[in-house]
C-alpha positions as CSV (number, residue, x, y, z in Angstrom):
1,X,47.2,110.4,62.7
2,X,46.0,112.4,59.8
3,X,42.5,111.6,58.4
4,X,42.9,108.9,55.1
5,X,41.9,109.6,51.5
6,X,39.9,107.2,49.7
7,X,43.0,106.6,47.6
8,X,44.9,105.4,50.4
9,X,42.4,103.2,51.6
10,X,42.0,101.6,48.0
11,X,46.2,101.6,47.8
12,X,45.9,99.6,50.8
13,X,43.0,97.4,49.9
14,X,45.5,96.6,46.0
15,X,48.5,95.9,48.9
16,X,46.6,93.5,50.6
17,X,45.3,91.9,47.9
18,X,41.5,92.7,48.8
19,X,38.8,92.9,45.7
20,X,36.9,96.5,46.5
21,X,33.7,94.9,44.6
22,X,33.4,92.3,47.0
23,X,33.1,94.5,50.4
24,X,30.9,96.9,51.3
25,X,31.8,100.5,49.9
26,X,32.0,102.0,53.6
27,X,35.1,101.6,55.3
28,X,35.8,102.6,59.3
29,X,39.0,104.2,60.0
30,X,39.7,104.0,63.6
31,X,41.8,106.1,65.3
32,X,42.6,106.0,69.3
33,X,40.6,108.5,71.2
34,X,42.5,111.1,73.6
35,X,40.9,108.1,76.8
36,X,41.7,105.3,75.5
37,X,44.6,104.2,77.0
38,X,42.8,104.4,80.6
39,X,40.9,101.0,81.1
40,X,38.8,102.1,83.3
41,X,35.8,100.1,80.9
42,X,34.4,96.7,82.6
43,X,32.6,94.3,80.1
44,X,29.8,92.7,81.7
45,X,28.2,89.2,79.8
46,X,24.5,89.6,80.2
47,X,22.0,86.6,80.1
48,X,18.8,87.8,78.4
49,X,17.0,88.1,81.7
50,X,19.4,89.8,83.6
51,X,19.3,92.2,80.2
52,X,15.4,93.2,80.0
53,X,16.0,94.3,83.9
54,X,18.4,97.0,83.1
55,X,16.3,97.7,80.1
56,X,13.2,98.0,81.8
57,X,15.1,100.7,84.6
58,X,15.7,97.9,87.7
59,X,19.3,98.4,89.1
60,X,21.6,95.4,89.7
61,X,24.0,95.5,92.6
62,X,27.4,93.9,93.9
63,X,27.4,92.5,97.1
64,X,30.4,91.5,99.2
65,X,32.7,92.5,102.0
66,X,36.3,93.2,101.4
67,X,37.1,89.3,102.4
68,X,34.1,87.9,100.0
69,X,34.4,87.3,96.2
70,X,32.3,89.5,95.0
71,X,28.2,88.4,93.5
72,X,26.2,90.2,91.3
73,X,22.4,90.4,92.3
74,X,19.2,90.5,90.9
75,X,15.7,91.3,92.6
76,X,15.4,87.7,93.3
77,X,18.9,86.0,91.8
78,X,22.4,85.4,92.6
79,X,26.1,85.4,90.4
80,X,28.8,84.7,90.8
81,X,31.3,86.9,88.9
82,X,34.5,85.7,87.3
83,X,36.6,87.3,84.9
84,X,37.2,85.7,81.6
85,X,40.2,86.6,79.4
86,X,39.6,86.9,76.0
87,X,42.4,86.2,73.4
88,X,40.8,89.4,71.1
89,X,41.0,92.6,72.1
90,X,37.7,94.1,72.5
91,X,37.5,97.6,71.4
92,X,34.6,100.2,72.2
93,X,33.6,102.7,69.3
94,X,30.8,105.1,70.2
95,X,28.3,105.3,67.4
96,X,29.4,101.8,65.4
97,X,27.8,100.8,62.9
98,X,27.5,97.0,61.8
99,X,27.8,96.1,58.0
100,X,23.7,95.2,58.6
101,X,23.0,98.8,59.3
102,X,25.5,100.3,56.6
103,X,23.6,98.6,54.2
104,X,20.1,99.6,55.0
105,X,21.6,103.3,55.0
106,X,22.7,103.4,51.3
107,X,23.7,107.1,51.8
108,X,26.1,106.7,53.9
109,X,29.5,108.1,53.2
110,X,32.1,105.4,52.1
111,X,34.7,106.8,54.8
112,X,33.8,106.6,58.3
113,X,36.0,108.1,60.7
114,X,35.8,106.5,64.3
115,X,37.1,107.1,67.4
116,X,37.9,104.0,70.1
117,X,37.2,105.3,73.6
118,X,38.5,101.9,75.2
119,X,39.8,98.5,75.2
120,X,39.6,95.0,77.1
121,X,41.2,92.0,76.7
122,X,38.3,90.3,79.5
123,X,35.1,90.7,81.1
124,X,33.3,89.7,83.4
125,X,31.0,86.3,82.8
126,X,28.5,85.9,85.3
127,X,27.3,82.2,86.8
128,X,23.7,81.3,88.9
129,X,25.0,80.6,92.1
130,X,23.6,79.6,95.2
131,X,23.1,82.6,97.7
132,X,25.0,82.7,100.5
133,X,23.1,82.9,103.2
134,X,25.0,80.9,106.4
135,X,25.6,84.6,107.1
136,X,22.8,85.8,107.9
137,X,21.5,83.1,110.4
138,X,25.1,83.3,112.4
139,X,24.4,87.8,112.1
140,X,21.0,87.2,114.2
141,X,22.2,84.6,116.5
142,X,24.7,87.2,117.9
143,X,21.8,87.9,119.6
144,X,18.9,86.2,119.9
145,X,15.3,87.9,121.6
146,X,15.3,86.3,124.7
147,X,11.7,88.4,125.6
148,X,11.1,91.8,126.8
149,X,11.9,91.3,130.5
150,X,15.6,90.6,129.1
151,X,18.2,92.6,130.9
152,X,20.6,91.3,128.2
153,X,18.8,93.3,125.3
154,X,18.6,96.6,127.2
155,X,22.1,96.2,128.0
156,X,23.4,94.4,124.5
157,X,26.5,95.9,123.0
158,X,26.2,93.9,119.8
159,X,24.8,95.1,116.4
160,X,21.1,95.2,115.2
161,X,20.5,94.3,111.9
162,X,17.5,96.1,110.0
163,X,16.7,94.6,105.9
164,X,19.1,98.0,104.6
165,X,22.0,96.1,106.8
166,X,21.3,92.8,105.8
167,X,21.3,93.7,102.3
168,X,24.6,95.4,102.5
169,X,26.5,92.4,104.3
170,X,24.5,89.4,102.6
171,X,25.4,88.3,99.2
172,X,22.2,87.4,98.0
173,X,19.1,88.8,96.4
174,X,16.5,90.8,98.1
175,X,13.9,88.1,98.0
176,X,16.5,85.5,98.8
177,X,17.4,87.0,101.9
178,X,13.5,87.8,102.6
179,X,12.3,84.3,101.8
180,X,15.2,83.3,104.2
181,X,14.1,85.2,107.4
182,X,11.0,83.5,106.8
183,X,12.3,80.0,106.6
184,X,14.7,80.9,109.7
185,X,11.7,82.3,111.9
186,X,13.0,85.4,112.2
187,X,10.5,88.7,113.4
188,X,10.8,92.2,113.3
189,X,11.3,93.7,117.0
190,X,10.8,97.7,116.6
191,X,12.6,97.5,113.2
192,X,15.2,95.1,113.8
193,X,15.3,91.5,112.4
194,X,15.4,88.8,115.0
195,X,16.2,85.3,115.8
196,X,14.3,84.0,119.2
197,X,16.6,82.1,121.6
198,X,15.7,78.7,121.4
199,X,14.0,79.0,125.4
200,X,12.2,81.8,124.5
201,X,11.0,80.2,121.5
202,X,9.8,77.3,123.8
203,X,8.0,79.2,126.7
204,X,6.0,80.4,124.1
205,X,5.3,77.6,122.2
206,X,4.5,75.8,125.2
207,X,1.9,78.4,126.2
208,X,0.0,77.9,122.4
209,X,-0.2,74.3,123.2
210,X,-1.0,74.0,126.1
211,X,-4.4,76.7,125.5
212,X,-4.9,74.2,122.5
213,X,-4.9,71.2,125.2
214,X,-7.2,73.0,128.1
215,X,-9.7,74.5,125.4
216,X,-9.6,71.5,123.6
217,X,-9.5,72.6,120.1
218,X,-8.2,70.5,116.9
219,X,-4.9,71.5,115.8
220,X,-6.2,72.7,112.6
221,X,-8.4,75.2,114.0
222,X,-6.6,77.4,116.7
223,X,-8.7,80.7,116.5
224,X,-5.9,83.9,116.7
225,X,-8.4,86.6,118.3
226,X,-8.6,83.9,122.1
227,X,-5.5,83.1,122.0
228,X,-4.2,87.1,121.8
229,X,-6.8,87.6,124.4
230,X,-6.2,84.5,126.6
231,X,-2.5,84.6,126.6
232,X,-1.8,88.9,125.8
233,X,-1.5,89.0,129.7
234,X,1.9,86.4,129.5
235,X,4.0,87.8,126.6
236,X,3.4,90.7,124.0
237,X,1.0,90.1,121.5
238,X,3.3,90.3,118.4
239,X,5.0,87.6,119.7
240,X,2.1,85.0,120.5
241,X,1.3,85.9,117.2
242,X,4.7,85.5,115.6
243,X,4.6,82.0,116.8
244,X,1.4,80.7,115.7
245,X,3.0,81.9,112.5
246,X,6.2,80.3,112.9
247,X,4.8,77.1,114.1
248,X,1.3,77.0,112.0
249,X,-0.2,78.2,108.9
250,X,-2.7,81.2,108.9
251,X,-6.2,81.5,107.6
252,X,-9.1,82.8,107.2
253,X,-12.7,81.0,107.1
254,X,-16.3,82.2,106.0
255,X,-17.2,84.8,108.7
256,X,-13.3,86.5,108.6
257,X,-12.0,84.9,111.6
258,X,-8.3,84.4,111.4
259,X,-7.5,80.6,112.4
260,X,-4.1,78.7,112.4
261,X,-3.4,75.4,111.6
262,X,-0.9,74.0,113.5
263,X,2.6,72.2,111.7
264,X,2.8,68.9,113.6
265,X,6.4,68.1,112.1
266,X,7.6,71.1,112.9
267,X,6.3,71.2,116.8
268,X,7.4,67.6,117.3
269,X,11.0,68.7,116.0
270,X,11.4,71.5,118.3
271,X,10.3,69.6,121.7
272,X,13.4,66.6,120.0
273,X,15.6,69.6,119.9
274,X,14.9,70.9,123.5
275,X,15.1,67.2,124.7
276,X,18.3,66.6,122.5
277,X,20.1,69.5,123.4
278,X,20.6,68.3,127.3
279,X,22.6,65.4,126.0
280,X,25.6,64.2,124.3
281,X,23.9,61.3,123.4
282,X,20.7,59.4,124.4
283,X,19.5,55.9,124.4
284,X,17.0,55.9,120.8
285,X,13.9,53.6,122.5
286,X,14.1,55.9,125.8
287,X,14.3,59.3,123.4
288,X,11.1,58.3,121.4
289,X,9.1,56.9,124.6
290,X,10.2,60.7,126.5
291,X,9.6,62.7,123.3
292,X,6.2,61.1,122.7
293,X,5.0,61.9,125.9
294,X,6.2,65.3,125.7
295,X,4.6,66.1,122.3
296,X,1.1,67.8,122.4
297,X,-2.2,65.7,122.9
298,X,-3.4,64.1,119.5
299,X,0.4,64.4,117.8
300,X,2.8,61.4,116.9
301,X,6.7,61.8,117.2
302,X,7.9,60.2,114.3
303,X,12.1,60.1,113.7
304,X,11.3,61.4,110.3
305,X,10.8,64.8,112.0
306,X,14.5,65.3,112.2
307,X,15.9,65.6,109.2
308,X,18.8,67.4,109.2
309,X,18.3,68.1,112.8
310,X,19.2,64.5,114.4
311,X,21.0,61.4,113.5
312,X,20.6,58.0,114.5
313,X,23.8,55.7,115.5
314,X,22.5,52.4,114.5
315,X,25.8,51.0,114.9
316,X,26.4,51.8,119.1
317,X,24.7,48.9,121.2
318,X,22.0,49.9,122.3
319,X,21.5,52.5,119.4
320,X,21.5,56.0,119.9
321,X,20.6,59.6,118.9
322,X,22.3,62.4,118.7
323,X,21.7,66.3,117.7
324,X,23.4,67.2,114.3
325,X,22.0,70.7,112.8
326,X,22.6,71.2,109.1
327,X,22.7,75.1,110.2
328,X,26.1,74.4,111.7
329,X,27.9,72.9,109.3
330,X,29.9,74.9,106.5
331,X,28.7,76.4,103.4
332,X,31.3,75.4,100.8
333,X,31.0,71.9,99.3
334,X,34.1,70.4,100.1
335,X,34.3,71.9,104.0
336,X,30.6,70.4,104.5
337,X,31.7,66.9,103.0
338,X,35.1,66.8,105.2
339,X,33.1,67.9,108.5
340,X,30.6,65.1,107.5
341,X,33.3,62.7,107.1
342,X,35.0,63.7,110.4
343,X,31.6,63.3,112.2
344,X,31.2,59.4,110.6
345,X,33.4,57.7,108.4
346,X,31.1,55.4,106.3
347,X,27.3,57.1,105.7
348,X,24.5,55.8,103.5
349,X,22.8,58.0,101.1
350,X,19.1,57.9,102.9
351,X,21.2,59.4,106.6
352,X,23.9,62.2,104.8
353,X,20.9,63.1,102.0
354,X,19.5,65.9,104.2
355,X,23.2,67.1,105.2
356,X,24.0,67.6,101.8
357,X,20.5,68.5,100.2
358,X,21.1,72.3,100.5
359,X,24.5,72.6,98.5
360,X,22.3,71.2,95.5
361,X,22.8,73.9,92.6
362,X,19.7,73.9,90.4
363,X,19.0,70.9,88.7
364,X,21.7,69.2,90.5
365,X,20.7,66.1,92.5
366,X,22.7,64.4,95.6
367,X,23.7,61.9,93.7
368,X,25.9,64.2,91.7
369,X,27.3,65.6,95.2
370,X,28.3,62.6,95.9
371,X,29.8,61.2,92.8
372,X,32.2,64.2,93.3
373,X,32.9,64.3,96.7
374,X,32.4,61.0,98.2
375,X,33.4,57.2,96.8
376,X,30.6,54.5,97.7
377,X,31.2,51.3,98.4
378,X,29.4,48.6,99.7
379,X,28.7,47.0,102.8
380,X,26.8,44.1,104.0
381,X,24.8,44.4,100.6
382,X,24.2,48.2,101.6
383,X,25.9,50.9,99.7
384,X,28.2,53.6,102.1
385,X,30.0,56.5,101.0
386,X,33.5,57.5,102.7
387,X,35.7,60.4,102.0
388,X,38.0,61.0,98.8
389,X,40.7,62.2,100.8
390,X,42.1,61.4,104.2
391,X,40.5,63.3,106.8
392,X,43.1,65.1,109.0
């Protein structure tokens, strides 16, 4: 359209019954730019965080396969990303300016020609989410390390997986998915994440303890330099290392000797899992009598260990335990609740808490879980949660 006069604009101002003295003497006419009409503009709602990282040059990317909905990522956060319809069209005009900054520029000329470049009637509104992370634990065990002499690695047709891969197939952040490999055990084999097979794992954990037991040293001081030398010979280095790591925590005294100290929960829980994992189920008393013995010298088995790993049947005559890993259970709320549910009808909170701690958003607590997905009721004077819907 042709460019308007002032006259026009104050004609139109008298038609719709506008006072000139009370608006600012500026006036935008906007006029639809030659692009406009192509859509190809995505609004994007910031949070003020996510805002100073763009500002200060850090990228943020999309992560997803074709089958995923699609997360928006931070260095160290994760989005989810759903559009929100807007009953306003938004328009886009290059080189706006607002009423504020007309005013502060009282030279400005009182017709302002602008052109829109593009429209929206949504954008997208991003939401914290949890990252998802099941992924990457079911990626490595594809195929676990099972040692160097393994003629299944030289001969493995399945994928490798270095931290470029993992950040292109998991949606999560960077140092999610790094703090994850940690909290999974996983190692770098010439440039390759890893899980260890559970045996593997074992043979060498078994060789670390029992050093400990014939050199006699306290669990809290296992020096790194004897046990590389005593045990190099057995299995590479890297690895004897990578499980003082996995099962201890390193430091370093006075004189710059590296020392570990050595994570009884977390060495009493593995030698349950290797003792579990032969057996449906397994009489409780027998289980803790066999795992006690089979724990190192100076540690106590306690059922506390298993979290998440194990759960007791106090029910079954005489009562029994069984292997239950949070790992293998699904990701999405509802799923996780129904395979609970399938696994045992009626739970208490202090046995399902550690099945269901993970799915906690922030500043969510399992109570909340349960208030949506379960109903409690109460038995014998103890309060049980069953499902909200049948379970097929």
């Amino acid at each position: 359209g042709a460019m308007r006069s002032r006259a026009e604009v104050d004609a139109t101002l008298q038609t719709a019954k506008l006072n000139p003295a009370e608006l600012l003497p500026a006036v935008h006419c906007l006029s639809f730019g030659p692009q406009a009409g192509t859509g190809d503009c995505c609004l994007l709602q910031l949070e003020p965080g996510l805002c100073a990282e763009l500002e200060a040059g850090r990228s943020l990317v999309i992560r997803g396969e074709k089958d995923e909905q699609a997360v928006l990522c931070s260095k160290d956060k994760t989005y989810d990303m759903k559009i929100a319809d807007t009953s306003n069209m938004l328009l886009f005009i290059p080189g706006c300016k607002t009423p504020e900054e007309l005013n502060g520029d009282q030279a400005s000329c009182d017709i302002i020609h602008s052109q829109i470049a593009g429209f929206s009637n949504n954008y997208w509104e991003l939401r914290r989410c949890r990252p998802k992370l099941k992924k990457l634990r079911k990626l490595l065990m594809e195929d676990p390390y099972e040692g160097p002499d393994s003629r299944k690695d030289q001969t493995s047709t399945f994928s490798k997986y270095t931290t470029e891969d993992l950040l292109s197939l998991i949606q999560a952040s960077e140092e999610e998915i790094l703090h994850q490999l940690q909290i999974i055990d996983a190692c770098k084999i010439e440039g390759y994440w890893r899980i260890l097979e559970f045996d593997y794992e074992m043979k060498l954990l078994n060789h670390v303890t029992q050093l400990i037991d014939s050199e006699s040293w306290s669990l809290s001081k296992v020096p790194l330099r004897t046990c590389l030398e005593e045990l190099g010979s057995l299995e590479p280095r890297e690895m004897i290392e990578h499980i003082l790591l996995s099962y201890g925590r390193k430091y370093i005294d006075d004189a710059g000797e590296v020392y570990f100290e050595m994570h009884e929960d977390k060495i009493c829980r593995a030698i349950a899992q290797m003792l579990l994992q032969n057996a449906v189920k397994f009489n409780l008393s027998e289980f803790q009598e066999v795992w006690q013995q089979s724990v190192p010298e100076g540690m106590t088995a306690r059922l506390d260990q298993l979290k998440g790993l194990a759960l007791v049947d106090k029910t079954s005559r005489p009562e029994t335990i069984f292997l239950l890993k949070v790992e293998d259970l699904p990701e999405d709320n509802q799923e996780r609740f129904n395979s609970l549910f399938s696994i045992r009808e009626k739970w208490t909170e202090v046995d399902i808490t550690p099945y269901i701690q993970d799915l906690c958003a922030e500043k969510q607590t399992v109570g909340a879980l349960l208030t949506k997905y379960a109903r409690s009721s109460t038995q014998n004077g103890v309060k049980v949660y069953n499902s909200r819907r049948p379970i097929s």
